[in-house]
PDB file with SEQRES, HELIX, SHEET and CRYST1 records, atoms N, CA, C and O in Angstrom:
SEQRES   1 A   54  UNK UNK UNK UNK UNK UNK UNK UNK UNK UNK UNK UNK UNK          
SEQRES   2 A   54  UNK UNK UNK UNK UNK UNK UNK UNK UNK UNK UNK UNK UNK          
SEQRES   3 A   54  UNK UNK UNK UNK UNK UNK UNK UNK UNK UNK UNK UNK UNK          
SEQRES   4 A   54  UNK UNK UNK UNK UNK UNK UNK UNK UNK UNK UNK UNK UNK          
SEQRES   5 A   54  UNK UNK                                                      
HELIX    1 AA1 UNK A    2  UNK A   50  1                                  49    
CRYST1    1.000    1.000    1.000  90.00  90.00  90.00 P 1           1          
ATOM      1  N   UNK A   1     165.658  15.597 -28.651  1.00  0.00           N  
ATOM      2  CA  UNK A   1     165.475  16.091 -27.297  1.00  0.00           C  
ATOM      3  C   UNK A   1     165.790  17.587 -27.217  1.00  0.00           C  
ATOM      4  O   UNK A   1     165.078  18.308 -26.519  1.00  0.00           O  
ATOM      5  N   UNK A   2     166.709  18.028 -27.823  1.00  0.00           N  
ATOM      6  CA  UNK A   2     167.383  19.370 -27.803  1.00  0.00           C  
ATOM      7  C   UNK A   2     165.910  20.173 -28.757  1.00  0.00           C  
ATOM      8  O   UNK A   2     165.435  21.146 -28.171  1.00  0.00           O  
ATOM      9  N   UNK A   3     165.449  19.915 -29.695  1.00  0.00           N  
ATOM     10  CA  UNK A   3     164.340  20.648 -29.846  1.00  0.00           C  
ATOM     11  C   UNK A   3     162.929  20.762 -28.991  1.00  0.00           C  
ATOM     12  O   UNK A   3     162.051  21.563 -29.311  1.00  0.00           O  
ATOM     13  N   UNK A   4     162.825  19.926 -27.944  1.00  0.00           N  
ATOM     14  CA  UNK A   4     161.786  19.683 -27.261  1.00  0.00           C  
ATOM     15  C   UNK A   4     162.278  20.425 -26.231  1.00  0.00           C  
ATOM     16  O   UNK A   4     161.311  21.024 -25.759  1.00  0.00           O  
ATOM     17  N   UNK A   5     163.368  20.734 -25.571  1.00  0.00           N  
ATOM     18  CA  UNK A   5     163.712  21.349 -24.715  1.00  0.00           C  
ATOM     19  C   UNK A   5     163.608  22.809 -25.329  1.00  0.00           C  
ATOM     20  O   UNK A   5     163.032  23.569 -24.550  1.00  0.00           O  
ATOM     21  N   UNK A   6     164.002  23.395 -26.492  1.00  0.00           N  
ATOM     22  CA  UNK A   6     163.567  24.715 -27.228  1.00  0.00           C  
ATOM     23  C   UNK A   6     162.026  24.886 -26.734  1.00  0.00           C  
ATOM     24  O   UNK A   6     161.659  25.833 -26.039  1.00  0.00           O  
ATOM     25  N   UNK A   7     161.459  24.188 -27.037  1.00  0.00           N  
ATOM     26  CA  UNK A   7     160.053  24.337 -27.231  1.00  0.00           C  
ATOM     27  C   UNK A   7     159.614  24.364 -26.880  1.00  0.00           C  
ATOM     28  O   UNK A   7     158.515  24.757 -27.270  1.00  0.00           O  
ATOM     29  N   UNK A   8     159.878  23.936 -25.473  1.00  0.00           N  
ATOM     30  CA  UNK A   8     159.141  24.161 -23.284  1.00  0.00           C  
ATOM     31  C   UNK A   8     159.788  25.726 -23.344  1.00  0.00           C  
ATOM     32  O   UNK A   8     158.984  26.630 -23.118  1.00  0.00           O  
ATOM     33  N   UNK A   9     161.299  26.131 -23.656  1.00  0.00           N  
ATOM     34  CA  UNK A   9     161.474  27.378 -23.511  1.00  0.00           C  
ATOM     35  C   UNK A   9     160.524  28.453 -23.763  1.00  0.00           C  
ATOM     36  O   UNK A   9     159.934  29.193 -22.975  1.00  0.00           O  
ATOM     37  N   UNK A  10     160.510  28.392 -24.766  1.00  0.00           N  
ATOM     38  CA  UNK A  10     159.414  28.872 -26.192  1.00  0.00           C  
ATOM     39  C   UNK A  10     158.506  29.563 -25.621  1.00  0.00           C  
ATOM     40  O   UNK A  10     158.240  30.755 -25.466  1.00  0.00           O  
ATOM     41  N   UNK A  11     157.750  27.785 -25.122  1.00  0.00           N  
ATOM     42  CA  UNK A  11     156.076  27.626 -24.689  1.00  0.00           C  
ATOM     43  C   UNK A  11     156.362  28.706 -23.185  1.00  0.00           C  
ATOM     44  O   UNK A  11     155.680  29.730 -23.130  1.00  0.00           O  
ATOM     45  N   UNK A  12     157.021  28.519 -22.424  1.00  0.00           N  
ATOM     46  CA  UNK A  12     157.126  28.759 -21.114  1.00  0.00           C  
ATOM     47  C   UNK A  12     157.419  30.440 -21.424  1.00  0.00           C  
ATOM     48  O   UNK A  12     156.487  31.033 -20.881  1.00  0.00           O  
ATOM     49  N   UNK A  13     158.208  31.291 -21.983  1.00  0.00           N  
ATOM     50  CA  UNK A  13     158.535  32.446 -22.319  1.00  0.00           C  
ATOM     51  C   UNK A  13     156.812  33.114 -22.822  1.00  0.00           C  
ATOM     52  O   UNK A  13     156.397  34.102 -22.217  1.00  0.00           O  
ATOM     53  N   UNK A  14     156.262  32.708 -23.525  1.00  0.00           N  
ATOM     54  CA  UNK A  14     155.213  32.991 -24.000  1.00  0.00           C  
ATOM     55  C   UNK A  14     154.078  33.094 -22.994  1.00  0.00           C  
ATOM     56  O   UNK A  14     153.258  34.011 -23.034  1.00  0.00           O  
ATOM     57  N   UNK A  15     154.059  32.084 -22.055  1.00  0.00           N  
ATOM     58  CA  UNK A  15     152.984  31.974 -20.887  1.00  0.00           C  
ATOM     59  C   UNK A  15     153.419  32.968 -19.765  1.00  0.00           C  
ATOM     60  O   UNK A  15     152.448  33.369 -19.124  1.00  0.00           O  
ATOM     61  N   UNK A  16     154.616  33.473 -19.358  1.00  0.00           N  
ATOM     62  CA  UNK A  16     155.640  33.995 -18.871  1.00  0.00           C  
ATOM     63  C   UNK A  16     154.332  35.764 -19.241  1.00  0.00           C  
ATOM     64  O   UNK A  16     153.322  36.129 -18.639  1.00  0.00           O  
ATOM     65  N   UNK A  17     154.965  36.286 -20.285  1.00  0.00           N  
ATOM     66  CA  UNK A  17     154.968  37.330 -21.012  1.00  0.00           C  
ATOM     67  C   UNK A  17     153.021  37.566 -20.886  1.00  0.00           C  
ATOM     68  O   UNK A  17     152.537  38.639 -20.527  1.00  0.00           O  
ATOM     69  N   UNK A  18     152.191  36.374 -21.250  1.00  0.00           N  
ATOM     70  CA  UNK A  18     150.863  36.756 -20.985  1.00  0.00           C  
ATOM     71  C   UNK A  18     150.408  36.557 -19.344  1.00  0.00           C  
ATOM     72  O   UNK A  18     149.347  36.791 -18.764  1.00  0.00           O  
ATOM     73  N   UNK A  19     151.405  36.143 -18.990  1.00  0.00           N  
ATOM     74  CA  UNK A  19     151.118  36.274 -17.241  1.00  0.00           C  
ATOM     75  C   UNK A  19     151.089  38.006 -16.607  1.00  0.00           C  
ATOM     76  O   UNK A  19     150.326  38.531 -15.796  1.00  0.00           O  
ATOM     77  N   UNK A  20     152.526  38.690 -17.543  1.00  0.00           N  
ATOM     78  CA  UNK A  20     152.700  39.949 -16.774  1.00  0.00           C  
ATOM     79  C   UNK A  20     151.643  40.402 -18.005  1.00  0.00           C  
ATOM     80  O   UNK A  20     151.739  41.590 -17.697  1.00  0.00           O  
ATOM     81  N   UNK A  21     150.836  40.427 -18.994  1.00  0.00           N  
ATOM     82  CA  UNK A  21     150.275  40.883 -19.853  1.00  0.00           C  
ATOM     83  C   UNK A  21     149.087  40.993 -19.261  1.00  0.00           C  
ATOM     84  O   UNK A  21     148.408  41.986 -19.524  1.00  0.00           O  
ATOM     85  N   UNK A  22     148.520  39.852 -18.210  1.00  0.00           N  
ATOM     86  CA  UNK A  22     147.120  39.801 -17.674  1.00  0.00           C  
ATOM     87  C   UNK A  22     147.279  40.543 -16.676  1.00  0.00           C  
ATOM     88  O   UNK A  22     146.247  41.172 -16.445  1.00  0.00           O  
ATOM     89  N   UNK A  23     148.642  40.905 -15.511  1.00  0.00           N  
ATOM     90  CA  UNK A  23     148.552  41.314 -14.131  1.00  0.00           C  
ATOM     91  C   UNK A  23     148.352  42.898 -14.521  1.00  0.00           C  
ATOM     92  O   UNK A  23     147.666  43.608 -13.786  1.00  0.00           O  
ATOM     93  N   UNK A  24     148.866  43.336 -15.494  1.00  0.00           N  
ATOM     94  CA  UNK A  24     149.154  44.670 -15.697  1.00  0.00           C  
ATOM     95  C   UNK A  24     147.845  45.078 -16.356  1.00  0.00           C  
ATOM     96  O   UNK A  24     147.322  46.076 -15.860  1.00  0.00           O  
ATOM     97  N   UNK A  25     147.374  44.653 -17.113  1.00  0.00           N  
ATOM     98  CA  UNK A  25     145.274  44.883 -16.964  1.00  0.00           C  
ATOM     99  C   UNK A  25     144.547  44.484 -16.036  1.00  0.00           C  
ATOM    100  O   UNK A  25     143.442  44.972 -15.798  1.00  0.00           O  
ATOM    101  N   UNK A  26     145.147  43.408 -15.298  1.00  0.00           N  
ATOM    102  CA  UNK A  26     143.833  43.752 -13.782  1.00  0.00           C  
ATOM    103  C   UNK A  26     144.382  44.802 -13.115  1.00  0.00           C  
ATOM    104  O   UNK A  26     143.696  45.715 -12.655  1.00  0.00           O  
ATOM    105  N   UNK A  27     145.682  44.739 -13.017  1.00  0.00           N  
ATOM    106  CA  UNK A  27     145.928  46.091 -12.145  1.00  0.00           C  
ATOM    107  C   UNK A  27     145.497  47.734 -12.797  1.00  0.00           C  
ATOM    108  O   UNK A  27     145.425  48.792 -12.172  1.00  0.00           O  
ATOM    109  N   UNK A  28     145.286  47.507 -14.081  1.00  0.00           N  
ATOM    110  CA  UNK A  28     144.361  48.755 -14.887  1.00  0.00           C  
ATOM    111  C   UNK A  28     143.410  49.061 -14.486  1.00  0.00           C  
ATOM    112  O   UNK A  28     143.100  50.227 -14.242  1.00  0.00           O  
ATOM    113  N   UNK A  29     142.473  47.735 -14.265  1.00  0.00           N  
ATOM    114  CA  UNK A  29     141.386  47.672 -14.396  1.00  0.00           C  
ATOM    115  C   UNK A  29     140.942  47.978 -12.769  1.00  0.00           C  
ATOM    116  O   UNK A  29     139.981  48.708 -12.525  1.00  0.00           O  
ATOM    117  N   UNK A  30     141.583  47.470 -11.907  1.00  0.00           N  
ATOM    118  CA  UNK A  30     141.541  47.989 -10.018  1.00  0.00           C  
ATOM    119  C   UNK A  30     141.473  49.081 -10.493  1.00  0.00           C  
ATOM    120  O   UNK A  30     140.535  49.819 -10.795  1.00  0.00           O  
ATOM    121  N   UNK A  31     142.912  49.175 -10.566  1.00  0.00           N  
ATOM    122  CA  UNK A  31     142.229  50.807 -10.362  1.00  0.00           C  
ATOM    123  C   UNK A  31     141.516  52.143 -11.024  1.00  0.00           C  
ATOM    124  O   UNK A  31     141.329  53.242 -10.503  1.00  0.00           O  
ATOM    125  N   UNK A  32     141.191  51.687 -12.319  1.00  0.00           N  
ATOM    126  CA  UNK A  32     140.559  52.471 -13.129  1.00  0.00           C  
ATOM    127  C   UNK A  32     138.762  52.353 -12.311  1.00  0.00           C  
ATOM    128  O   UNK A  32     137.951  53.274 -12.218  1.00  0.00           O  
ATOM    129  N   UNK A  33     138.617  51.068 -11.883  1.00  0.00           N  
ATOM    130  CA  UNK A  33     137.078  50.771 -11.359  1.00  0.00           C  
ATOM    131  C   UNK A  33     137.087  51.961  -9.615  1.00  0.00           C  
ATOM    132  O   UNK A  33     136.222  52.644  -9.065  1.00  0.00           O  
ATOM    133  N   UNK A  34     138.615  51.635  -9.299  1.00  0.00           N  
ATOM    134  CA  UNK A  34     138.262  52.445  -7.526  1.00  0.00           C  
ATOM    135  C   UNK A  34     138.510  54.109  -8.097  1.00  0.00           C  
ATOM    136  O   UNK A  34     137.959  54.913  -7.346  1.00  0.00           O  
ATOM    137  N   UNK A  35     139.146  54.675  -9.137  1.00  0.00           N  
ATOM    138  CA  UNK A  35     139.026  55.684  -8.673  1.00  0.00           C  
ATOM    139  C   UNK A  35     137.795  56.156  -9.801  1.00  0.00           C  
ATOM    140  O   UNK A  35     137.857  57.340 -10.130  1.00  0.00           O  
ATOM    141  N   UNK A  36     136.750  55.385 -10.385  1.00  0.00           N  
ATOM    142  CA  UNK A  36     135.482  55.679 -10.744  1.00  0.00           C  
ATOM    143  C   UNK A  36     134.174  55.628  -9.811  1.00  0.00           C  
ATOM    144  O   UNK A  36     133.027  56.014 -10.036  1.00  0.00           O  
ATOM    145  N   UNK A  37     134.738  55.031  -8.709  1.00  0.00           N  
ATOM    146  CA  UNK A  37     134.127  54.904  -7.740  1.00  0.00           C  
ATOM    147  C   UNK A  37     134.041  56.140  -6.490  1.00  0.00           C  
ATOM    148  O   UNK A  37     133.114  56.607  -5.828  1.00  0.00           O  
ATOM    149  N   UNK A  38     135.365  56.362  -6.550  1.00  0.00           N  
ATOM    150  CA  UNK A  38     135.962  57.440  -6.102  1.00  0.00           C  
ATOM    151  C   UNK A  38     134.814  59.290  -6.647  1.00  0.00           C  
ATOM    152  O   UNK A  38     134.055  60.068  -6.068  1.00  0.00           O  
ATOM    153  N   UNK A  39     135.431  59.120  -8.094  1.00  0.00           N  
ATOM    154  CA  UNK A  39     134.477  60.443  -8.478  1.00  0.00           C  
ATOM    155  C   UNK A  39     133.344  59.936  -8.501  1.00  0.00           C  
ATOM    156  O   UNK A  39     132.801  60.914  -7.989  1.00  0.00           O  
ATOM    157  N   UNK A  40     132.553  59.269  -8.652  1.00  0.00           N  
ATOM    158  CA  UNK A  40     130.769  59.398  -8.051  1.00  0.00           C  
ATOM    159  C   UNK A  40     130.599  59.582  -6.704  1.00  0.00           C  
ATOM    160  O   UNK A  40     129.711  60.367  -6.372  1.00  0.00           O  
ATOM    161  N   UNK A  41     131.143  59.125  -5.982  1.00  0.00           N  
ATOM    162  CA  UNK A  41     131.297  59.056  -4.295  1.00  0.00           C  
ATOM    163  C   UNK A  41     131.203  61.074  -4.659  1.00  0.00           C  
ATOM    164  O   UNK A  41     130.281  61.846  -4.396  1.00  0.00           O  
ATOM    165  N   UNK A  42     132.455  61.335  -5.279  1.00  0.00           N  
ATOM    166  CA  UNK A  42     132.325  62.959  -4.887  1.00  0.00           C  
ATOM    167  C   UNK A  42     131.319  63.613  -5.796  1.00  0.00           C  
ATOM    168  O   UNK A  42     131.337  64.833  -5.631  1.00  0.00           O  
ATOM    169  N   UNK A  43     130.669  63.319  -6.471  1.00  0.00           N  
ATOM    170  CA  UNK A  43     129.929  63.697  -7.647  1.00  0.00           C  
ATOM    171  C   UNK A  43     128.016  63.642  -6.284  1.00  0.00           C  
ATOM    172  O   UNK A  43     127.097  64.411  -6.005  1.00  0.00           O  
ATOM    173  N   UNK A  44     128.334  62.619  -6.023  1.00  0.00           N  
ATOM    174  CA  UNK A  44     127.205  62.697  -5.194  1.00  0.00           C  
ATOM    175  C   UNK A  44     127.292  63.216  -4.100  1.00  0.00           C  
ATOM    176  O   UNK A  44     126.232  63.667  -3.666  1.00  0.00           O  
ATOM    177  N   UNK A  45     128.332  63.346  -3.363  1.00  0.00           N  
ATOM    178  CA  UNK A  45     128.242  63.959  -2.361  1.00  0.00           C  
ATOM    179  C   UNK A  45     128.121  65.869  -2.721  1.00  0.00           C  
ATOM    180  O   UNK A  45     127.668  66.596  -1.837  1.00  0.00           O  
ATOM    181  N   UNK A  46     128.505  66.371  -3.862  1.00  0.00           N  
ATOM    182  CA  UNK A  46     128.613  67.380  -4.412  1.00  0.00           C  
ATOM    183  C   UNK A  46     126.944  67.761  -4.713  1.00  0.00           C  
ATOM    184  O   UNK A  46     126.481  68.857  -4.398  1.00  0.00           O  
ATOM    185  N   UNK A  47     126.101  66.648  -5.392  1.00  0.00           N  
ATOM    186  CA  UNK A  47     124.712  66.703  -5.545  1.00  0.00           C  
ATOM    187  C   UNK A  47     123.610  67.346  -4.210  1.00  0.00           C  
ATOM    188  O   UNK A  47     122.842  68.298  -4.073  1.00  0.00           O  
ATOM    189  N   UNK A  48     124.157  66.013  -3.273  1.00  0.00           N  
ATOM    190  CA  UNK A  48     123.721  66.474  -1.929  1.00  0.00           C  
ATOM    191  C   UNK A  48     123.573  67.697  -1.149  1.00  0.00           C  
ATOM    192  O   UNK A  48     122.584  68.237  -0.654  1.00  0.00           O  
ATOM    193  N   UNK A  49     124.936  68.026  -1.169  1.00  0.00           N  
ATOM    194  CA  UNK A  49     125.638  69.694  -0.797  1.00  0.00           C  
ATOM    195  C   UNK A  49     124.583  70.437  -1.751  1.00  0.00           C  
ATOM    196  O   UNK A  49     123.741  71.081  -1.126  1.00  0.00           O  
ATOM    197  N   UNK A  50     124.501  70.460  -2.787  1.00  0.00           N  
ATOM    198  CA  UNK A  50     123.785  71.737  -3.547  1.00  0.00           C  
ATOM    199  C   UNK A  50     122.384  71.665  -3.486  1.00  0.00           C  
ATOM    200  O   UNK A  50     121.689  72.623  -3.824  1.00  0.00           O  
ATOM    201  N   UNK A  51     121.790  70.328  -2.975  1.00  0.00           N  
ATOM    202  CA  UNK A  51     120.434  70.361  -2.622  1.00  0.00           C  
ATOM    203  C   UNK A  51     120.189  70.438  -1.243  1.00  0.00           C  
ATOM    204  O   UNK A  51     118.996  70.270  -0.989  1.00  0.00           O  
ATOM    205  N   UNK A  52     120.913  70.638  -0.247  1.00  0.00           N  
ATOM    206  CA  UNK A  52     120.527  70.974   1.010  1.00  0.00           C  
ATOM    207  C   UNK A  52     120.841  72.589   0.564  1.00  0.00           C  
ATOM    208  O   UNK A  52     119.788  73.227   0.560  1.00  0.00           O  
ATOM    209  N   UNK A  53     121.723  73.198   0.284  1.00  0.00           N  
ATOM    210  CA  UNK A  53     121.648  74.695  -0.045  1.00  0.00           C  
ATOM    211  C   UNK A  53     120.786  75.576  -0.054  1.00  0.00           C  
ATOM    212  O   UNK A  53     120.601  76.698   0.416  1.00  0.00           O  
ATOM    213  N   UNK A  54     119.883  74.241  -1.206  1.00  0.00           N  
ATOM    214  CA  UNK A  54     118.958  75.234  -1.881  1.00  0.00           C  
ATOM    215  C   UNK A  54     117.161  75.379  -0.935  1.00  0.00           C  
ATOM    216  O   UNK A  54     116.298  76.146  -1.363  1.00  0.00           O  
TER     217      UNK A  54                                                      
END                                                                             
């Protein structure tokens, strides 16, 4: 019993560790996608501006 109880630890520490392993790449991934979203938003609005200019 005392090794089966190790071994939920174990298992549970491990699922634990790829839980904050997955939150901390979606949270990469938010926000790496909004602020790419971000510079085209200004990239085009920058396009715009230089073709009404002209």
């Amino acid at each position: 019993m005392n090794n089966f109880i190790l071994f939920l630890n174990t298992f549970f520490s491990y699922i634990l560790v790829m839980i904050v392993v997955a939150v901390v790449a979606g949270t990469g991934m938010f926000i790496g996608i909004k602020m790419r979203k971000s510079k085209d938003a200004k990239a085009e609005a920058a396009e715009e501006e230089a073709a009404a200019e002209e």
